[in-house]
Biopython code that builds the backbone (N, CA, C, O; Angstrom):
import numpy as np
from Bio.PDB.StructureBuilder import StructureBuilder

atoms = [
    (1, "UNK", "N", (0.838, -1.178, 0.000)),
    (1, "UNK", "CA", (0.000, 0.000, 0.000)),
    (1, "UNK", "C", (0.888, 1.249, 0.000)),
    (1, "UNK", "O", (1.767, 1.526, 0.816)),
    (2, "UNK", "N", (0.453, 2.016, -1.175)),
    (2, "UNK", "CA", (1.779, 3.526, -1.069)),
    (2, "UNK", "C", (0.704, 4.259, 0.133)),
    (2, "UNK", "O", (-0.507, 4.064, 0.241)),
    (3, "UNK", "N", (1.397, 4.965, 0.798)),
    (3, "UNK", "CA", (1.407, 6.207, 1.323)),
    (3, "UNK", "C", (1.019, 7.513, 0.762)),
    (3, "UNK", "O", (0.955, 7.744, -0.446)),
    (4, "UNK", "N", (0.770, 8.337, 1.686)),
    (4, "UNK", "CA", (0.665, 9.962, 0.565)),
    (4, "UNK", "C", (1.701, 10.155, 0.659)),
    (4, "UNK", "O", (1.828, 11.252, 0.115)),
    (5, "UNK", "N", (3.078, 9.706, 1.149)),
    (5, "UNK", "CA", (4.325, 9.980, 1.036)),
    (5, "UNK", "C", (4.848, 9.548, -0.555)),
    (5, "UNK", "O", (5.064, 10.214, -1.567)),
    (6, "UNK", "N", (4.926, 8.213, -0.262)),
    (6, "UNK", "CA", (5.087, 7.672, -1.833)),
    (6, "UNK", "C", (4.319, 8.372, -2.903)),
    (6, "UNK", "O", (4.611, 8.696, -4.054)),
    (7, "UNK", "N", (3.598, 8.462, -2.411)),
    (7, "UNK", "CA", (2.255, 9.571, -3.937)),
    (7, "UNK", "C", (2.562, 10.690, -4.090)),
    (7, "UNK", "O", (2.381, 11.362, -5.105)),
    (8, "UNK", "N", (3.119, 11.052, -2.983)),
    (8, "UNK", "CA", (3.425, 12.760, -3.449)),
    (8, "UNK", "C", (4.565, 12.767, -4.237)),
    (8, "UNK", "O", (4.644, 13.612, -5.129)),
    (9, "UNK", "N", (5.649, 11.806, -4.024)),
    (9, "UNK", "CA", (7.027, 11.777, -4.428)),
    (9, "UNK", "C", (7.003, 11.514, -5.883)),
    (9, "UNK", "O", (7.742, 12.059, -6.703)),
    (10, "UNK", "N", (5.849, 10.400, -6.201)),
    (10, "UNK", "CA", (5.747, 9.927, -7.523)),
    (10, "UNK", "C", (5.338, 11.247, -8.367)),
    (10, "UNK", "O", (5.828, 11.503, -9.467)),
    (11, "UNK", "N", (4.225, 12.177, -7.609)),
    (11, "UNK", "CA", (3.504, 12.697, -8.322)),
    (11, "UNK", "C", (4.833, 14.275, -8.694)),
    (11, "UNK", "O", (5.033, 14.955, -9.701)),
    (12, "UNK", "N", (5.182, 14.275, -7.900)),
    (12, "UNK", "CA", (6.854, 15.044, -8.018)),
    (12, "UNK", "C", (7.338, 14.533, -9.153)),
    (12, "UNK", "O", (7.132, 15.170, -10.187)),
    (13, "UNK", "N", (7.886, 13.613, -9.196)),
    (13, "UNK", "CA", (8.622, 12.729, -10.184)),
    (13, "UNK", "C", (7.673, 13.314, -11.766)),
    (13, "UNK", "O", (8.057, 13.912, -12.771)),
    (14, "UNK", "N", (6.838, 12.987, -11.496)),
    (14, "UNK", "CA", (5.836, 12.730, -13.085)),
    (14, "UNK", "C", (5.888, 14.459, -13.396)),
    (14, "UNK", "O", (6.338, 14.945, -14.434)),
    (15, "UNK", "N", (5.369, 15.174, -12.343)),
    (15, "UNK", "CA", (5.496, 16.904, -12.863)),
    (15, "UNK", "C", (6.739, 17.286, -13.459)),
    (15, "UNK", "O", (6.668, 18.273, -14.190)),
    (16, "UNK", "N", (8.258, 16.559, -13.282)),
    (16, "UNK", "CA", (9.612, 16.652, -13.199)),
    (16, "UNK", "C", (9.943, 16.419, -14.854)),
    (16, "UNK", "O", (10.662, 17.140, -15.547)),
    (17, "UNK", "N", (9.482, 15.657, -15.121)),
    (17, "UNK", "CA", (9.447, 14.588, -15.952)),
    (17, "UNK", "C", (8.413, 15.580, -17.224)),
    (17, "UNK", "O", (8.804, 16.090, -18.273)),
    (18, "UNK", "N", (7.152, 15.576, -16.675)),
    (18, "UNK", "CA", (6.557, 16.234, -17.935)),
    (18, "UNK", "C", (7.089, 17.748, -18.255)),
    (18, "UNK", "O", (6.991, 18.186, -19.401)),
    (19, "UNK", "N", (7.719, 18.621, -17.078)),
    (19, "UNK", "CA", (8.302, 19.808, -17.471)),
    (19, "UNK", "C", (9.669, 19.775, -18.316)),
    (19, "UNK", "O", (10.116, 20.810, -18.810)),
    (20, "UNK", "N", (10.277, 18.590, -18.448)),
    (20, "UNK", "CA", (11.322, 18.237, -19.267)),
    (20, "UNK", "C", (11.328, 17.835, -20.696)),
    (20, "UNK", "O", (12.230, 17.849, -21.532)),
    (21, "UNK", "N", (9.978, 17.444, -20.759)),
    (21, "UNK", "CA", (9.297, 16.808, -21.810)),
    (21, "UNK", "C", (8.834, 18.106, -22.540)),
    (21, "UNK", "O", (9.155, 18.179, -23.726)),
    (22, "UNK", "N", (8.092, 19.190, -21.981)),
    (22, "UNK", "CA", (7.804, 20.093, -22.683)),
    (22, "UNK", "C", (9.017, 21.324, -22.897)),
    (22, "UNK", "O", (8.824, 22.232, -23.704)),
    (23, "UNK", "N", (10.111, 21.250, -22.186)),
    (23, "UNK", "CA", (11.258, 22.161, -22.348)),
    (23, "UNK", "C", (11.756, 21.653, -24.051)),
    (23, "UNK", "O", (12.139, 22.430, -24.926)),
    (24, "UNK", "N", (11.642, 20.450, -24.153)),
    (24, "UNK", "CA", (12.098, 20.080, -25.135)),
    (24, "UNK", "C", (11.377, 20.139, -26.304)),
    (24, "UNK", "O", (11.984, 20.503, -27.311)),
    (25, "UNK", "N", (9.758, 19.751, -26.416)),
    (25, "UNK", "CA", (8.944, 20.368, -27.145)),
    (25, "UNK", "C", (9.042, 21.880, -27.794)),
    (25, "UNK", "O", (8.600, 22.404, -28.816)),
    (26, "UNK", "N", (9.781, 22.279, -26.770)),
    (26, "UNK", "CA", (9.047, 23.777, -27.265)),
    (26, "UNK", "C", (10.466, 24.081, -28.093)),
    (26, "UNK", "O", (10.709, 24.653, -29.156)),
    (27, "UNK", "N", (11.212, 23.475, -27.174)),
    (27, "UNK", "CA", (13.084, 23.428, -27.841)),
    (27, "UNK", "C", (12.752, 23.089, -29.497)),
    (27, "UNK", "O", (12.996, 23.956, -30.336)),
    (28, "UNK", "N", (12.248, 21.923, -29.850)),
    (28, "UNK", "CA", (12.398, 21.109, -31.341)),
    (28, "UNK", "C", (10.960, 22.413, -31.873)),
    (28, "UNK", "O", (11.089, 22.755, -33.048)),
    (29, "UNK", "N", (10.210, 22.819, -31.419)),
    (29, "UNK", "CA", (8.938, 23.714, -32.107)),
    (29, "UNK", "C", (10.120, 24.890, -32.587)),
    (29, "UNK", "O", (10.220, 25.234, -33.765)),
    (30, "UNK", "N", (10.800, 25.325, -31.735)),
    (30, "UNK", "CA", (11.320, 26.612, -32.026)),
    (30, "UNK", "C", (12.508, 26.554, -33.108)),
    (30, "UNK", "O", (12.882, 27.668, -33.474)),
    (31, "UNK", "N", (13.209, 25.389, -33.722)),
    (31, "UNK", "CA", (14.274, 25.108, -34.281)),
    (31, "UNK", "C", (13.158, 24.831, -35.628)),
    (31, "UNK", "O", (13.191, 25.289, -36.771)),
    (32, "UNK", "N", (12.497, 24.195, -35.184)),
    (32, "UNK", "CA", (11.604, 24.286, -36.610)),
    (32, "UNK", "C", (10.676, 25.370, -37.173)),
    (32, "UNK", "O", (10.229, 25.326, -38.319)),
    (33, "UNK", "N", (10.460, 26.184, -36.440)),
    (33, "UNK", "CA", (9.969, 27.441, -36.539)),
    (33, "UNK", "C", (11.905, 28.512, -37.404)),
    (33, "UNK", "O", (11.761, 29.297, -38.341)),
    (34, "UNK", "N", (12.804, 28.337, -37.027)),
    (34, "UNK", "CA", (13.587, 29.158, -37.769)),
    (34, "UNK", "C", (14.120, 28.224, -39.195)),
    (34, "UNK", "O", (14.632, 28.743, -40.186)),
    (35, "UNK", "N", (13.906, 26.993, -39.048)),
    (35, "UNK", "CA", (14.115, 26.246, -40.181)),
    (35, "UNK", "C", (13.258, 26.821, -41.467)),
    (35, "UNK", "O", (13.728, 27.188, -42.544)),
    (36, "UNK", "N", (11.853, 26.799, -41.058)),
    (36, "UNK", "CA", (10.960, 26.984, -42.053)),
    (36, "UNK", "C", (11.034, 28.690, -42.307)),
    (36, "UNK", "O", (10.730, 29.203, -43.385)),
    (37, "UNK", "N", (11.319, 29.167, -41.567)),
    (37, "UNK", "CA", (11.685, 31.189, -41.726)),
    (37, "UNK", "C", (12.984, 30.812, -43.032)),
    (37, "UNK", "O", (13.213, 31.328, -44.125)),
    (38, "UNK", "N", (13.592, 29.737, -42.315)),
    (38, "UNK", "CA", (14.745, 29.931, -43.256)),
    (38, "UNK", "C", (14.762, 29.514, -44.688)),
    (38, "UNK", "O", (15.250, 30.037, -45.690)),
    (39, "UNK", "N", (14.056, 28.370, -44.479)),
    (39, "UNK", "CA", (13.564, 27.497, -46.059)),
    (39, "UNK", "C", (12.546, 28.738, -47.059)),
    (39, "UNK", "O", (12.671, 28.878, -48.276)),
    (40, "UNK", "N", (11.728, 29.399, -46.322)),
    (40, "UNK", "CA", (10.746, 30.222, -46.573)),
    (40, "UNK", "C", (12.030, 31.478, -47.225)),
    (40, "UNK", "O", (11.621, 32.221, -48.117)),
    (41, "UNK", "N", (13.076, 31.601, -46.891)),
    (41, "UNK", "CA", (13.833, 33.571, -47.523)),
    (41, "UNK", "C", (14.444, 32.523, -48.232)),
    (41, "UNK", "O", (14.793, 32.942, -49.335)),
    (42, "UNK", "N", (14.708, 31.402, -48.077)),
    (42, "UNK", "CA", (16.078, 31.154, -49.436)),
    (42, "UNK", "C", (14.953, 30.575, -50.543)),
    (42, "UNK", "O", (15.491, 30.579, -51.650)),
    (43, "UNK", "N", (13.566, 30.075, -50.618)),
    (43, "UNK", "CA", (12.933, 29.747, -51.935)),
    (43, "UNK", "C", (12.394, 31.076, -52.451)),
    (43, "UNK", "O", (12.313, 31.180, -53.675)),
    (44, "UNK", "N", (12.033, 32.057, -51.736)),
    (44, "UNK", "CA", (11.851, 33.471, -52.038)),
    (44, "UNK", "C", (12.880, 34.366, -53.035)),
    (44, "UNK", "O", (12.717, 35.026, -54.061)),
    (45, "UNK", "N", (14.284, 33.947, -51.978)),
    (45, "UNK", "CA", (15.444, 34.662, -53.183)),
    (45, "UNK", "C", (15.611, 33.900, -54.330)),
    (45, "UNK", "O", (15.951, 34.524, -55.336)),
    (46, "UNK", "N", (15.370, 32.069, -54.470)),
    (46, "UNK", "CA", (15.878, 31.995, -55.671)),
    (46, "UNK", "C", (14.940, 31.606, -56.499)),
    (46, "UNK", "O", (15.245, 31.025, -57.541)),
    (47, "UNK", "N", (13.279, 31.941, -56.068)),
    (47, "UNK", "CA", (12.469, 32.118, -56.596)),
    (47, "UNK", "C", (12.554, 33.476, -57.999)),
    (47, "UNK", "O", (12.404, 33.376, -59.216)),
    (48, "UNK", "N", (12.871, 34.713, -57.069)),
    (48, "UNK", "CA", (13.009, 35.822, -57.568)),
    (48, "UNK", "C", (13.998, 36.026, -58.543)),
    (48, "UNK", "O", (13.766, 36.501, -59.654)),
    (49, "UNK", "N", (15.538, 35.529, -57.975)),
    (49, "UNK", "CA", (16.719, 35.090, -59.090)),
    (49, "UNK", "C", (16.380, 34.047, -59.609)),
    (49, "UNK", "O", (17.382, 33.387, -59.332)),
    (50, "UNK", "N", (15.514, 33.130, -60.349)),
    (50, "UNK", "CA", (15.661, 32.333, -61.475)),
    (50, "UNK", "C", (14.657, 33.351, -62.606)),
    (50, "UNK", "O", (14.663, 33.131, -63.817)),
    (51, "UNK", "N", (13.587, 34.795, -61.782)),
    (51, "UNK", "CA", (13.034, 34.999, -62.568)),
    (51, "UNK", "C", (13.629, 35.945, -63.627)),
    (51, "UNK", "O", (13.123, 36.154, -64.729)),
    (52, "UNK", "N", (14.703, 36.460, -63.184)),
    (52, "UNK", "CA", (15.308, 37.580, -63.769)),
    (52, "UNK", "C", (17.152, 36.421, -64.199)),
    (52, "UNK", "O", (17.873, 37.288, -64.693)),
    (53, "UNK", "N", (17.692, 35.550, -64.194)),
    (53, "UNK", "CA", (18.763, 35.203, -64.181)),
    (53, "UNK", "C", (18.896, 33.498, -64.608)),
    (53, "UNK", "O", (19.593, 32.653, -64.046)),
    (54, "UNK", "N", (17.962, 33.319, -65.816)),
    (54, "UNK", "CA", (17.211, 31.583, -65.805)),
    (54, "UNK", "C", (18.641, 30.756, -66.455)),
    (54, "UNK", "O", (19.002, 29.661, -66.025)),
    (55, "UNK", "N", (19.265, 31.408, -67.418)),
    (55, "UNK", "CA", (20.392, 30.963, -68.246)),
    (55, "UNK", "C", (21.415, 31.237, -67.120)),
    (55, "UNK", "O", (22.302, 31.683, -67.848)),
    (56, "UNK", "N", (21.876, 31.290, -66.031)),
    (56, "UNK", "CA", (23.515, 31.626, -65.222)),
    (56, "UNK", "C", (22.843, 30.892, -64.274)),
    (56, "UNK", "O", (21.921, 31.358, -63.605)),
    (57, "UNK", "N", (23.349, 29.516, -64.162)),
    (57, "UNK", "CA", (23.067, 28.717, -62.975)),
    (57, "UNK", "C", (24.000, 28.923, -61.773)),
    (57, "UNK", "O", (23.637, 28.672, -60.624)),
    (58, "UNK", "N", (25.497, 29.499, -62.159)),
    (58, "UNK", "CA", (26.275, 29.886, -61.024)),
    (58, "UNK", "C", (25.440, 30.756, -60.579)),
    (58, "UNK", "O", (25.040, 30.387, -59.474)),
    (59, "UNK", "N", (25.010, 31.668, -60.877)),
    (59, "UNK", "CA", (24.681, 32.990, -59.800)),
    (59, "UNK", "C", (23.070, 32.638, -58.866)),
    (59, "UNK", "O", (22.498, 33.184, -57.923)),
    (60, "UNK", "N", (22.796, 31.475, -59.713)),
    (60, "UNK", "CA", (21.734, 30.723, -59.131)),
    (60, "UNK", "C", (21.817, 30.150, -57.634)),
    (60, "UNK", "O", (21.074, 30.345, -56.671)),
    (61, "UNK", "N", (23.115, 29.285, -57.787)),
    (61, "UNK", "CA", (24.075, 28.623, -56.966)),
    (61, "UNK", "C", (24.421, 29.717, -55.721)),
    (61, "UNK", "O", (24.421, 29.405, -54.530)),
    (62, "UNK", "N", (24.692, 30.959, -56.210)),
    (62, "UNK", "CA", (25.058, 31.609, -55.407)),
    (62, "UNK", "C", (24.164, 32.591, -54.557)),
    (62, "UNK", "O", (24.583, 33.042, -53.491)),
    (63, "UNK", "N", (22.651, 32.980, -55.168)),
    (63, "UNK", "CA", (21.950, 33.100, -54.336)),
    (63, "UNK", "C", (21.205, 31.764, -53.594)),
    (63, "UNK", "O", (20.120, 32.100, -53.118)),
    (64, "UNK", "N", (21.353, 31.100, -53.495)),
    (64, "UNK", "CA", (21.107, 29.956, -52.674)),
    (64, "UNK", "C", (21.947, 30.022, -51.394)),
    (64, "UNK", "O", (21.489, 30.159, -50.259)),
    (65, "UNK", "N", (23.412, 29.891, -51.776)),
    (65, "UNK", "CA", (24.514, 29.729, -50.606)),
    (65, "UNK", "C", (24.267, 31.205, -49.829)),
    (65, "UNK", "O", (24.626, 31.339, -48.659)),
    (66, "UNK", "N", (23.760, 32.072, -50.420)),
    (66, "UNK", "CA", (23.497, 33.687, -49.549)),
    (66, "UNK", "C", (22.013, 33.789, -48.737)),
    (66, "UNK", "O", (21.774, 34.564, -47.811)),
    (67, "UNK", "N", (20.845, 32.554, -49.475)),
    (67, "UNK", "CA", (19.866, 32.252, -48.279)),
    (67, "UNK", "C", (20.368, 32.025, -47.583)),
    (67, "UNK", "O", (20.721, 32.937, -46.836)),
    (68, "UNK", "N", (20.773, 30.692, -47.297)),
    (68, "UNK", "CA", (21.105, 29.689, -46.427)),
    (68, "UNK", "C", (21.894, 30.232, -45.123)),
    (68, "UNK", "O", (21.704, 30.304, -43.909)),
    (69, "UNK", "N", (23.201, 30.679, -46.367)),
    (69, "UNK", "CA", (24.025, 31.148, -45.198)),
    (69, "UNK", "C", (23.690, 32.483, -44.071)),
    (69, "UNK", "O", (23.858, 32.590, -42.856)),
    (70, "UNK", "N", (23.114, 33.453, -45.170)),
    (70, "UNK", "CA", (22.775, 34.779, -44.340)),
    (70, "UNK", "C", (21.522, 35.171, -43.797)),
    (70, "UNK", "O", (21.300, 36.320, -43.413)),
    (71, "UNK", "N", (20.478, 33.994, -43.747)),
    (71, "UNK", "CA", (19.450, 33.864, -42.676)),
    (71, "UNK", "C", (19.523, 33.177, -41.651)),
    (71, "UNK", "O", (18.604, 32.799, -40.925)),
    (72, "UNK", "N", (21.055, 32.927, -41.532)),
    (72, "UNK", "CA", (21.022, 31.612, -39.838)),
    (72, "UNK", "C", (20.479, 32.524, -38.488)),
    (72, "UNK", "O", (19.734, 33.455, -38.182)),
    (73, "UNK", "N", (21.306, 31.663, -38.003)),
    (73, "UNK", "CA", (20.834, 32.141, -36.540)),
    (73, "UNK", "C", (21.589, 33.500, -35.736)),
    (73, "UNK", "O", (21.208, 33.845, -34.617)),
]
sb = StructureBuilder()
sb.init_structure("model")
sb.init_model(0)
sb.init_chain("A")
sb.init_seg("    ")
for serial, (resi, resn, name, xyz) in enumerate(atoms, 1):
    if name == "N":
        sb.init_residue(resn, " ", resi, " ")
    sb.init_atom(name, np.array(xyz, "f"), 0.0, 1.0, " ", f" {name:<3s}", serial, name[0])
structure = sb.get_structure()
C-alpha cells in the first residue's frame, strides 16, 4: 500500500518529468519554426533570381549559398 508519502514523491517525479518533456517540445517547435523562416527567404530569393537570371546557374548557386548562409541564426 503507497502512502501519501510515496504519492506525493511519484507525483513530483511525473510533474519533473513532464516539465522536461515540454522544455524540449518547445526546444524542437522553435528550431523548426527558424528552419521553415529559413527554407521560406532562401525559396523566395531563388524564386526571384531564377526569374530575372534563368540561363547563369552559377549565380543561381550563389543566391542559394546567400539564403542559407545569411538567414542563420
Amino acid at each position: 500500500m503507497n502512502t501519501n508519502q510515496d504519492l506525493q514523491s511519484e507525483f513530483n517525479e511525473l510533474l519533473a518529468f513532464n516539465e522536461k518533456i515540454d522544455r524540449e517540445r518547445n526546444m524542437y517547435r522553435d528550431q523548426s519554426r527558424m528552419y521553415r523562416q529559413r527554407n521560406a527567404s532562401a525559396k523566395s530569393l531563388v524564386d526571384s533570381h531564377f526569374r530575372f537570371n534563368k540561363d547563369n546557374p552559377e549565380m543561381t548557386l550563389k543566391a542559394i549559398q546567400r539564403a542559407l548562409i545569411g538567414t542563420g541564426d
